[in-house]
Phi, psi and omega in degrees: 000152190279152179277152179250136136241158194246121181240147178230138161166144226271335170315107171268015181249011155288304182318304177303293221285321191285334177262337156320279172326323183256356182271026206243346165249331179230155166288129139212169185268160194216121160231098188294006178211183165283326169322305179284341162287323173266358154308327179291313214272333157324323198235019189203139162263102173292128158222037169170150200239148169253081181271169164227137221287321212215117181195140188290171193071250185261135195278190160310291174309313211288316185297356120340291180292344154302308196290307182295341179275340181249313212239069166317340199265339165272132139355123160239130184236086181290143163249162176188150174254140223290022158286347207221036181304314189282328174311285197304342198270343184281297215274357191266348167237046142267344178126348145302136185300349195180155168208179202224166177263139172234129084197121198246159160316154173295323180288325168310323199241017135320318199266314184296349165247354158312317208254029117300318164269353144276043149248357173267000000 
């Protein structure tokens, strides 16, 4: 069965380009807030989320610390724009697994989430 990613981020033309890049391997959701990311994960078997940090409303982190109380067990992999660096190294040891710098290459963020689903 095909993997599901949850991509968050308030850019929608971030949104097209990460699924252009994942749809030809994976399903994927599309969410423009954190709100809406945990509404997807409600309604979807998510099996791994791509976020990003800095979004108006519920930030990146918060929505993170929301993800981590229900659904612990997916993968999470923050974009960031490279400002915001010191967030993402807080959230890999709250427990995300990886973050990518944006604006990243396509392969780049191919390989990271391959080799996040070969530890599965």
């Amino acid at each position: 069965m095909q993997k599901c990613i949850l991509v968050v981020d308030d850019d929608a033309m971030n949104l097209r380009r990460t699924k252009i890049i994942l749809e030809k391997q994976y399903r994927v959701v599309l969410a423009e807030s954190g709100e809406k990311a945990l509404e997807k994960l409600e309604s979807n078997e998510i099996d791994l989320i791509l976020l990003d940090i800095e979004m108006p409303g519920m930030n990146g982190m918060e929505t993170f610390e929301h993800i981590k109380e229900r659904y612990d067990e997916i993968p999470v992999i923050f974009l960031t724009a490279s400002g915001y660096e010191d967030d993402v190294k807080s959230a890999i040891r709250l427990g995300a697994v990886n973050y990518l710098k944006k604006p990243f290459l396509p392969q780049e963020l191919i390989n990271r989430i391959a080799k996040e689903f070969e530890k599965k």
